[in-house]
C-alpha positions, 0 to 999 in steps of 0.5 A: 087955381090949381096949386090953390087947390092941392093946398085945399087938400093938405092937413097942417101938422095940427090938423095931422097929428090930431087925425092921426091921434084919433085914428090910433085911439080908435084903432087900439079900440076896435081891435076885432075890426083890423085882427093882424094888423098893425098899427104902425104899419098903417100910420107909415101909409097914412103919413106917406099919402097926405091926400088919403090922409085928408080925405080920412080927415072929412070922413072924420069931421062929417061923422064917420068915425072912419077906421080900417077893417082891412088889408089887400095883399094885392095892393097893399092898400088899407080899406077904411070905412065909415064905421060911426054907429049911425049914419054920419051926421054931416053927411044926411038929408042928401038924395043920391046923385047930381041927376036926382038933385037937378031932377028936383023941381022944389025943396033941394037938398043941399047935395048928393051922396055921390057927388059929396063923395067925390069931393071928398076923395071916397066912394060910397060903400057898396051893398056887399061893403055894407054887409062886411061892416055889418059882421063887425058891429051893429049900424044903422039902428036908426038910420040908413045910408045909400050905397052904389047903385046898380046902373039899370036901377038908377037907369029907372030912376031908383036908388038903394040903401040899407040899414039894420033892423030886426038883427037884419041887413035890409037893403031897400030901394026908393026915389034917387030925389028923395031925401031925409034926415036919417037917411045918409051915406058910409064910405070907404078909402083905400090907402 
């Protein structure tokens, strides 16, 4: 089971070259979200981690249009985030967690933010995240996302999530059962 499971998690070389063609249009696109960065430089670290690749691969096929927005210098590691204009589309209509999903008596949604998340190898982006996206375009016109919530709220039965509105980022609060169909959530990956 466990071999079958790494397998699970590899790109074949189509699937790679595909990602990676995608990837590099959306780069050459975007050029104000990554100033200083270089392409191949971060190709070489995308090829170099097949596993990151591959969950670069779902952030993609969900609706994210992910591209890297920046460099820790500490690490080395690139920072990737959902940067579609809306809310990804594969990834709305979820309520915030496991506990809030199991909270629901009736009409469950198919999942949860975070646990979606998980098994996608990302994390959803916090608030401070979603502020740094939000300098770098316009998102979330129509739509929301959840983002990390701080355990004394969700402790209370709350989670948060935000959009843009009025040239403004809002962060709000509501049910962490709740769910609704532009409501979704933006990740980010370090690689």
């Amino acid at each position: 089971m466990r071999g079958k499971s790494k397998l699970a998690k590899e790109l074949s070389t189509e699937q790679r070259e595909g990602l990676l063609h995608t990837l590099k249009a959306r780069y050459e696109k975007n050029m104000n979200r990554h100033i200083g960065l270089e392409w191949a430089d971060v190709q070489a670290k995308l090829v170099a981690n097949p596993e990151k690749l591959w969950s670069l691969h779902e952030m993609e096929i969900t609706g994210g249009e992910p591209d890297v927005v920046g460099h820790d210098n500490k690490t080395g590691e690139y920072i990737f985030y959902d940067c579609s204009a809306e809310s990804p589309k594969g990834r709305r209509s979820l309520c915030y967690d496991r506990e809030a999903l199991e909270s629901r008596k009736e009409h469950k949604p198919k999942n949860s933010a975070v646990e979606m998340a998980t098994a996608m190898g990302i994390e959803l982006l916090s608030e401070e995240q979603y502020r740094e996206l939000q300098k770098l375009g316009n998102f979330d016109l129509k739509t929301s996302s959840w983002v990390v919530t701080p355990a004394s709220i969700r402790k209370l039965g709350g989670a948060i999530f935000c959009d843009r509105r009025y040239d403004t980022v809002f962060v709000y609060h509501n049910g962490a059962e709740s769910y609704y169909a532009a409501r979704g959530f933006r990740g980010s990956l370090r690689v």
